[in-house]
Each structure stands twice: as structure tokens, then as C-alpha cells.
C-alpha positions in Angstrom: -99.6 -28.1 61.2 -98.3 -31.9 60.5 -95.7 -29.8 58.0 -94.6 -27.7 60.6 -94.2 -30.8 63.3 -92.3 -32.7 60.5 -89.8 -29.9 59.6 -89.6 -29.3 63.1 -88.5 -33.0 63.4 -86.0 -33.1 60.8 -84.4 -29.9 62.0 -83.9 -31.4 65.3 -82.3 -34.4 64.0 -80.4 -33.0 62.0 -79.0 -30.4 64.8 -78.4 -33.4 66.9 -76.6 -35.8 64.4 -74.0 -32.8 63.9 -73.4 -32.4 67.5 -73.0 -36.4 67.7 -71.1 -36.3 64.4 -67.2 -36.7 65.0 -65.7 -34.0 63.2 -61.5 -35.2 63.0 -60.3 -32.3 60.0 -57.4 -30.9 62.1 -55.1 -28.3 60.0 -52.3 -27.2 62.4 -50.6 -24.5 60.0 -50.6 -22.7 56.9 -48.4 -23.0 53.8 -46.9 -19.7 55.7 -46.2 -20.7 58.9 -44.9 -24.5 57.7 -42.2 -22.1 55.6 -41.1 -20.4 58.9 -41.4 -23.4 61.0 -39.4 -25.0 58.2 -36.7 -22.2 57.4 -37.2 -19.7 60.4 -38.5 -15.9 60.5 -35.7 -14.5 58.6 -35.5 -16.9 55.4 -36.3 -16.0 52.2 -38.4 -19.2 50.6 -38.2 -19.8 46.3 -40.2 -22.3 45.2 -38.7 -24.7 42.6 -41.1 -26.8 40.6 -40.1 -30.0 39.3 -41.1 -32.0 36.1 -38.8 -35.4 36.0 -38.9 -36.9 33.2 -39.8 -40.7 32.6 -36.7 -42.3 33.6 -36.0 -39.6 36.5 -39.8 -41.0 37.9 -38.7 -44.6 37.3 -35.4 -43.8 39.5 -37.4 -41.8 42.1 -39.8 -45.0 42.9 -37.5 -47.2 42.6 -35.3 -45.3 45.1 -38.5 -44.7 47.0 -40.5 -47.8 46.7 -43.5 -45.6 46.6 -45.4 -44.8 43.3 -45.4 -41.0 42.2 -49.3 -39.7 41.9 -48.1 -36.8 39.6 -45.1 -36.2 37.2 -45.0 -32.7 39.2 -43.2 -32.2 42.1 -42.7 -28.8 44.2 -39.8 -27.8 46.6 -39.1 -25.4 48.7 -35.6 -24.1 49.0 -35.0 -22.0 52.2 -31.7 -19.3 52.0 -30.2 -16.7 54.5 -27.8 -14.5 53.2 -27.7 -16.3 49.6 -26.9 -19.4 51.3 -29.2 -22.8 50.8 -30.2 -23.6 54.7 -32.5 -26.4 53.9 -35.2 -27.8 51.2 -39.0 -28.5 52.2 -41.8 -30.2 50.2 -45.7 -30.6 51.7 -46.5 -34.3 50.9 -50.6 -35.0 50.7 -51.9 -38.5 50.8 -54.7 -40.7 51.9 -54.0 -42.1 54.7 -56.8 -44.6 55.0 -60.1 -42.9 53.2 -59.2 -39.0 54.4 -56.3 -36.9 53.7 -52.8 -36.2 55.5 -50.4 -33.4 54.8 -47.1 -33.5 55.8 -44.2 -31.0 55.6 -40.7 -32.6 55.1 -37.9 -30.7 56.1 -34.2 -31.8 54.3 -31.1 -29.9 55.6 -28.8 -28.0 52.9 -27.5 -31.7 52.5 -30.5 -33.6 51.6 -30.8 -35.4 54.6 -33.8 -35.1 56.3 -34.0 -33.2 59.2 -38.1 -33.3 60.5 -41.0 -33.9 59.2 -44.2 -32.1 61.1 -48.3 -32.6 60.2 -49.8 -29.6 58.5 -53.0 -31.6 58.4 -54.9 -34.6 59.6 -58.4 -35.4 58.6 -58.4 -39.0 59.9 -59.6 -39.6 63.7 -57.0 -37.8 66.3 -56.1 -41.8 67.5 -54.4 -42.7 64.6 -52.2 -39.4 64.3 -48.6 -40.2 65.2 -47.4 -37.7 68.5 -44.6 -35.2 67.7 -42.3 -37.7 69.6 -43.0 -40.3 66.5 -41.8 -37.8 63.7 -38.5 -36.9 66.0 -37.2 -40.3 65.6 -37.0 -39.8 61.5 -34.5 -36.5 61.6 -31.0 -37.4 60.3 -32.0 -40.4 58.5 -31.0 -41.0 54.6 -33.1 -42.6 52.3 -31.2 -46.0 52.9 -32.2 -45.6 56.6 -36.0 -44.9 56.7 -37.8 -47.8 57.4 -39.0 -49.4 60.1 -36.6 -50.9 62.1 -34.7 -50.7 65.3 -34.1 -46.9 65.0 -37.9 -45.9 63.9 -40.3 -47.8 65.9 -43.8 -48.1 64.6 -47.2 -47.3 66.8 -49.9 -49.8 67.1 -53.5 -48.2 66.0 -51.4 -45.6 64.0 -50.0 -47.9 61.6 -51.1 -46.8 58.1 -50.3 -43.3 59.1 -46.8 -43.7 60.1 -46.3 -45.7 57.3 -47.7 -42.9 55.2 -45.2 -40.7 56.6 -42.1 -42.9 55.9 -43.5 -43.3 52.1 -44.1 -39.0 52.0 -40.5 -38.8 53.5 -38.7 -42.0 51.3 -40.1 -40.0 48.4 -39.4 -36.8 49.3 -35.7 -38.1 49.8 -35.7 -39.9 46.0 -36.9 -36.9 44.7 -34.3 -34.7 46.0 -31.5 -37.2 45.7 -32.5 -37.6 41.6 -33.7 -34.4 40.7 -32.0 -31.7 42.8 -28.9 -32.7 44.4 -26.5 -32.8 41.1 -28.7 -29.7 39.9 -27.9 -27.3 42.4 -24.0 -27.8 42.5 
């Protein structure tokens, strides 16, 4: 009987910590519906995976003034009609101890054009608001930091911050290893 009133215990506490327990893991779309909110309905999506090589990584961060965590690098090329409408990479980082995953939208140009949250495991406070990511479209690499043009948002400070770094890199990558490549 003292078993039974135990397990019975440690059932109920554990029921009740989970219903106490925050639980922040927000994932907003699939790698799907980031293509079409990315590209539209009617684009057809190739992938093109990138290895750059030494020096190309050295030119990216420097370009970037973020390190690379891999010496891969996906993009995604939207077309309509044969034509390049736009390029899209997802960008996952820690923002403080949890994960972030960002799409980062680059017009048939390279310059960026949005960037929206695909994820957020941190605490819904410290996500930017749409309005935030808005302020980044048309902005070269040269351009994104804060400044006068991108404001940044007190108690969501490491997270925008995150996003500038996903999109500076995203930018470096492009500008080194596809721009010249796809003329």
C-alpha cells in the first residue's frame, strides 16, 4: 500500500510539473511551405549544395563577420518559366541555449529580400515580431547591421542579432560562391 501511495505521488508530480512546465518549441512551417512562402505556388525549387573551399570560407567570414559551423552550405534557387526568381537558404543557430531557424529569402539579384522564422525554441518574449524582419528586405551585405535603418529590440537582443549574423552570412555566401557561378 505505501508503494501504491508513493507511485501515486510521483505520478501526480510529475503530471503537474508538465502542466507548470513552459513549453516555448514553436515551428511555424515546413521545409515545404517555407519554399512556397519563399518562391510562391507555382515555382519549381532545385536545391544546390555548396562545398567552398578554404579560401572561399575565409572570404565568406570575413565578408560576414560570422564564423561558418560547417564547410556545407545549401541553397535554394526558386525559377518560373526557366527564369531564377530568387535564392533561399534555412539558417539554424542557437540563439541563447535553444535553437532558431530562419529562412532567408535573396531576390534573383542577391539582395535580400525577407527573412521569416521557421522555428523558435527559445521563450515567445525574445522572438523578434514580423514587423522586426521587414525592416531587413532590400539591404546588401554592406548595409545589415544595426544602425539607423535596422533598429534593434530590447529583451530580444541575441535573437535579432542572430538573425543579422544568419542573413550577413547568407549574403557572403551567395556573394562568394554563387553570384559569378550562375552567370
Amino acid at each position: 500500500m505505501l508503494f501504491s501511495k508513493f507511485t501515486r505521488f510521483l505520478l501526480i508530480l510529475i503530471a503537474s510539473s508538465l502542466l507548470v512546465s513552459p513549453s516555448f518549441a514553436k515551428v511555424f512551417y515546413s521545409k515545404e511551405e517555407a519554399m512556397k512562402l519563399a518562391f510562391g505556388d507555382d515555382a519549381t525549387v532545385e536545391m544546390m549544395s555548396l562545398f567552398p573551399t578554404p579560401e572561399e570560407v575565409a572570404k565568406i567570414e570575413q565578408l560576414a563577420k560570422v564564423k561558418l559551423e560547417s564547410n556545407l552550405f545549401s541553397f535554394y534557387v526558386g525559377k518560373k518559366q526557366g527564369q531564377i526568381i530568387g535564392y533561399a537558404a534555412i539558417e539554424s543557430h542557437n540563439v541563447r541555449t535553444k535553437p532558431e531557424t530562419l529562412l532567408v529569402v535573396l531576390d534573383a539579384e542577391g539582395k535580400l529580400r525577407n527573412v521569416y522564422t521557421l522555428a523558435f525554441h527559445e521563450p515567445p518574449e525574445y522572438q523578434p515580431p514580423a514587423r522586426w524582419y521587414e525592416q531587413l528586405g532590400n539591404h546588401t551585405l554592406e548595409q545589415l547591421s544595426f544602425s539607423q535603418d535596422i533598429q534593434g529590440i530590447s529583451g530580444a537582443t541575441l535573437s535579432t542579432r542572430a538573425a543579422l549574423n544568419a542573413a550577413r552570412k547568407v549574403l557572403a555566401v551567395y556573394q562568394v560562391s554563387v553570384k559569378d557561378k550562375q552567370k
